[in-house]
C-alpha positions in Angstrom: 73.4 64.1 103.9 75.7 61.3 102.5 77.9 61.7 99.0 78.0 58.1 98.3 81.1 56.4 96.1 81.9 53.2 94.6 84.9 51.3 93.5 84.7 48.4 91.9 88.4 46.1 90.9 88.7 42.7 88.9 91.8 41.3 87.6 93.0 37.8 85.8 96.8 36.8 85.6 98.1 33.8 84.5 101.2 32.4 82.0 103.4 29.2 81.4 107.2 28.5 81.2 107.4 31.4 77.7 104.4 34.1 78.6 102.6 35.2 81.0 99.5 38.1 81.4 98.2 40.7 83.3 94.7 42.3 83.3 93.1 44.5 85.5 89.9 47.0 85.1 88.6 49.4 87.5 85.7 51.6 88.0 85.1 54.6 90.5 81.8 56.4 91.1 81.8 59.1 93.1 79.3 61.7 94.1 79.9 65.5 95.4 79.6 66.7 98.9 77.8 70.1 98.2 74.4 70.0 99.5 73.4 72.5 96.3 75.1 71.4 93.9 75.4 68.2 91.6 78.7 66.6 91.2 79.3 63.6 89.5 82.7 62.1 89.1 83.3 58.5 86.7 86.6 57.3 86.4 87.2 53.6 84.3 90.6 52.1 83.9 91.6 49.0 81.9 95.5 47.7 82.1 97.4 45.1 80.5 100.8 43.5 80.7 102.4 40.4 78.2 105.9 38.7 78.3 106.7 36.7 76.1 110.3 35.1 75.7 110.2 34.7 72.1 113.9 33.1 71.9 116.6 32.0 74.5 118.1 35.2 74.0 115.0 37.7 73.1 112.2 38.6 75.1 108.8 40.7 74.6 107.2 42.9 77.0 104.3 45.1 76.0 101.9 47.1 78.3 99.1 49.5 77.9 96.9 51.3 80.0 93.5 53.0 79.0 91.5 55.7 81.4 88.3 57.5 80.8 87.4 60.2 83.5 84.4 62.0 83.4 84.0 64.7 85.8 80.4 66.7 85.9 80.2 70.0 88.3 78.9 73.1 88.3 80.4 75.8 86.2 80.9 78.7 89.1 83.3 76.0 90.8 85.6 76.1 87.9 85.5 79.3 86.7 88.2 82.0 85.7 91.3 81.0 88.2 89.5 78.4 90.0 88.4 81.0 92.9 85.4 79.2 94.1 87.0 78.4 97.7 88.5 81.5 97.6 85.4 83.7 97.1 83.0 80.9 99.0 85.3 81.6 102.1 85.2 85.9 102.0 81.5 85.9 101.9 79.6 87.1 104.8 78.9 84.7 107.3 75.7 86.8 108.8 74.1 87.5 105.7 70.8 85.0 105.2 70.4 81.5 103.0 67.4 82.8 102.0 65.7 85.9 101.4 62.0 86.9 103.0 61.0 87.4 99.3 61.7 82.8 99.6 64.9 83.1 96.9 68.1 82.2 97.6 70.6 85.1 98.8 73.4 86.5 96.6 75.5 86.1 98.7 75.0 82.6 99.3 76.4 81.6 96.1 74.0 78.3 95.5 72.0 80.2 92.6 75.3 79.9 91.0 75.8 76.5 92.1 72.2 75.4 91.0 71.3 77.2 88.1 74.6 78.8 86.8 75.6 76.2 84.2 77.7 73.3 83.9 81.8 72.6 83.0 81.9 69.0 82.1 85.7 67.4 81.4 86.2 63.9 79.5 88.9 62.7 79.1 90.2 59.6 77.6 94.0 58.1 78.0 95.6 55.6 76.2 99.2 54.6 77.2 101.2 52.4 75.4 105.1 50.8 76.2 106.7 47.8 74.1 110.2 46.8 75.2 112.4 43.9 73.5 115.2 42.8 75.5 118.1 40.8 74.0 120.9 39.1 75.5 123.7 38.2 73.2 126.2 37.2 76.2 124.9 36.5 79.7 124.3 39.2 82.1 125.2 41.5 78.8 121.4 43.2 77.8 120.6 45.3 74.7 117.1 47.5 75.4 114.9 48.6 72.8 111.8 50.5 74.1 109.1 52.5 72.4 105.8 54.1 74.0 103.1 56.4 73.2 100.7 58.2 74.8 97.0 59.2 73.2 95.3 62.0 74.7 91.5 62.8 73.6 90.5 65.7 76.3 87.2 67.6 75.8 85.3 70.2 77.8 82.0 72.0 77.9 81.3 74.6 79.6 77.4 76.5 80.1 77.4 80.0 81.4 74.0 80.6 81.9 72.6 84.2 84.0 71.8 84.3 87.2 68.9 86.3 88.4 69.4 87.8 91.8 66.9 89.5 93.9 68.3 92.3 96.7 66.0 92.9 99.6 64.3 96.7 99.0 
């Protein structure tokens, strides 16, 4: 009936006359809106920002940026070419949710849904930038920059059979 979500946000900032700082963190929760099937998305982010004028004529920046997603759903929504939507919308509208036998329908596609297996994705994110700035003459700026980005994605994936029962 309800696919409930929360975000959650905090952040602190503060500096003097040579730095200053910037930090924020977030969280999302969010649930699916299938009534047969469990979704569960997680999503935490953590950024930071520092200047620092380290000289009359040189200045630091430096900020980085961390994000760990996890996203839990049920393997037959992901499968091969992502046709979920696309298969879930030529089905037969006439043909029964359930069976007189009490089982789920083929056709219906929630025994895949409940008991097909499930693709989970985490991924983690880690962002990096450092830029020096110096000004030998004024309004005359020399730009050193250097980033990186750190990637650590990993996926599982359960196929598990499906045992369907046709009317006789």
């Amino acid at each position: 009936d309800i696919a409930p979500a929360q975000e959650h946000n905090f952040s602190i900032s503060g500096g003097g006359k040579t730095a200053s700082y910037f930090l924020s963190t977030n969280y999302l929760d969010q649930s699916g809106i299938f009534t047969y099937a469990d979704e569960k998305y997680n999503r935490f982010t953590v950024n930071g920002k520092l200047d620092v004028k380290l000289t009359e004529n040189l200045k630091l920046q430096w900020s980085s940026r961390f994000i760990d997603i996890v996203n839990n759903r049920p393997t037959s929504m992901t499968g091969l070419g992502n046709l979920f939507y696309h298969n879930l919308g030529r089905r037969n509208p006439l043909s029964p949710l359930v069976m007189p036998t009490g089982e789920y329908s083929g056709e219906s596609m929630i025994q895949a849904l409940q008991n097909g297996g499930k693709h989970i994705d985490k991924n983690q994110t880690f962002y990096n930038q450092l830029q020096l700035t110096y000004e030998p003459l004024k309004n005359w700026r020399v730009y050193a920059d250097i980033g990186s980005r750190i990637e650590n994605p990993r996926s599982s994936k359960q196929f598990k059979k499906i045992w369907i029962t046709q009317p006789d």
